[in-house]
C-alpha positions in Angstrom: 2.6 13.9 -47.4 5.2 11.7 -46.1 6.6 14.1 -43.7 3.3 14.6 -42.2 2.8 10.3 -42.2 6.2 10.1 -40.5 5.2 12.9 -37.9 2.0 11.3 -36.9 4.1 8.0 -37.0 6.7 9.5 -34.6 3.8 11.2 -32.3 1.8 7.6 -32.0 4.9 4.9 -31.4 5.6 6.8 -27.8 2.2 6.6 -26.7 1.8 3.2 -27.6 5.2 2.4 -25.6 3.0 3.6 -23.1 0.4 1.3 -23.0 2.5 -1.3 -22.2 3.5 -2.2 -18.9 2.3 0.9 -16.9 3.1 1.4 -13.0 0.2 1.9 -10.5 0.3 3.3 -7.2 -2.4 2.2 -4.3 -2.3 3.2 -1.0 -4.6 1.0 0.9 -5.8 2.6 4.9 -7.1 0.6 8.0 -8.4 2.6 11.2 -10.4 -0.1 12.4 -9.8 -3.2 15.1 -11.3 -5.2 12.9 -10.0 -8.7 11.9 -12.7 -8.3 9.0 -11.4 -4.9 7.6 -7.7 -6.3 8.5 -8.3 -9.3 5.6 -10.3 -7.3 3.4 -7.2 -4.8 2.8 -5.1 -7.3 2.4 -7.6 -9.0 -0.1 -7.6 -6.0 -2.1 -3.7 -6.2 -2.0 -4.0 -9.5 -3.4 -6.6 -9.1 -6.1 -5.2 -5.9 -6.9 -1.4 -7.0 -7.7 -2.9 -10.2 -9.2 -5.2 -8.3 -12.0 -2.2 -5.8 -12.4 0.5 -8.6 -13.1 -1.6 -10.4 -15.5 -2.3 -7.6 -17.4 1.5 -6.9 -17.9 1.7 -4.0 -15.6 3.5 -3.7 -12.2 2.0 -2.3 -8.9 3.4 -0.6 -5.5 1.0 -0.9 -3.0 1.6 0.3 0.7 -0.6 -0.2 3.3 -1.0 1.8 6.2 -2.7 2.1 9.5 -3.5 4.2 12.4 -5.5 5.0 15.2 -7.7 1.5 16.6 -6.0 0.3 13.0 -2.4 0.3 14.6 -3.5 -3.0 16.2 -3.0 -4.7 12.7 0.8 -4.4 12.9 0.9 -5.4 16.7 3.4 -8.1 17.4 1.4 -10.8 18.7 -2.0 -9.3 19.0 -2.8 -9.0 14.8 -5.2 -10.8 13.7 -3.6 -11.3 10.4 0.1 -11.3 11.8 0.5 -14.7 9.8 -0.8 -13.0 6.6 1.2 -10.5 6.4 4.7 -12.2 7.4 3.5 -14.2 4.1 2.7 -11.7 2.2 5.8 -9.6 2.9 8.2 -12.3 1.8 6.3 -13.3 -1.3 5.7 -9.8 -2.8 8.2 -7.1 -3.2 6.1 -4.6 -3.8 3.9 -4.4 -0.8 4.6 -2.7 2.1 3.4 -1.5 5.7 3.8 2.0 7.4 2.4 2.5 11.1 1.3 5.7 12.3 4.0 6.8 15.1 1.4 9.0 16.9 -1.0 6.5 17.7 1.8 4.0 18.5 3.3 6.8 20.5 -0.1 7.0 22.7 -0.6 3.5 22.8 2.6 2.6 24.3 1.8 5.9 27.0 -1.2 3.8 27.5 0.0 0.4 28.0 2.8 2.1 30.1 5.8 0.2 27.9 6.6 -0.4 24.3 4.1 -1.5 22.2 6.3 -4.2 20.2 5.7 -3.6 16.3 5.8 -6.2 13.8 9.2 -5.9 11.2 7.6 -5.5 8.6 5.4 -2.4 9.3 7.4 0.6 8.9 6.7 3.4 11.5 6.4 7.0 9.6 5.3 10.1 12.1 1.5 10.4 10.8 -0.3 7.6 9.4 -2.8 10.5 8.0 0.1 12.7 6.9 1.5 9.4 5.1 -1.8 8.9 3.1 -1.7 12.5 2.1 2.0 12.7 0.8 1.1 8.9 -1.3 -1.6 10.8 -2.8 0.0 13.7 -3.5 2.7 11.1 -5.2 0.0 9.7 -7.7 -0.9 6.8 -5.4 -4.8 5.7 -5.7 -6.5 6.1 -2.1 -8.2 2.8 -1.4 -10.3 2.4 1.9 -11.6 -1.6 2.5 
């Protein structure tokens, strides 16, 4: 009897370790030029690391954008250019990744580099980005 009272003791104390401060993964994806959608994702960024750090747990969130969406990360055209400067030095655990196609065709379009702000990071597909988060365990989370 007390083997079998340690082995259920040994088989619980893990999972309980467990319960404690788990890691969550969000990726969070704008394809809209809209300064509405723009705040909204980076409301959800802020309510979601918020709940997850009161509850004991930690968060990495990335957001990323593409297509009309690239304009959020536009030196001196975003809408929420402030906001994120902000946001990026406060929180560690946020970050930005901007689809190289479409910034690739929108600098063939304006005829010149389109001028990126530092903290977005440019990968080679914003959709190819969102699948390989998701295929990491990130949550898919679309404002």
């Amino acid at each position: 009897m007390k083997r079998l009272v340690l082995a259920m003791a040994l088989t619980i104390v893990p999972v309980l370790g467990w319960a404690e401060g788990l890691t969550h993964k969000v990726a969070i994806h704008v394809d809209q030029n809209d300064p509405q959608v723009m705040n909204m994702a980076l409301n959800n960024v802020a309510n979601v690391i918020s709940y997850y750090e009161s509850v004991g747990d930690t968060v990495e969130v990335e957001v990323v954008a593409y297509g009309p969406g690239l304009n959020m990360f536009v030196e001196g055209k975003s809408p929420v250019e402030d906001r994120i400067s902000t946001m990026s030095l406060e929180l560690d655990n946020l970050s930005f990744a901007a689809c190289g196609n479409t910034h690739r065709a929108m600098s063939a379009k304006a005829g010149k580099d389109v001028p990126l702000m530092s903290e977005a990071t440019v990968v080679p597909s914003g959709v190819v980005r969102l699948i390989e988060l998701q295929e990491n365990g990130y949550a898919y989370v679309r404002p």
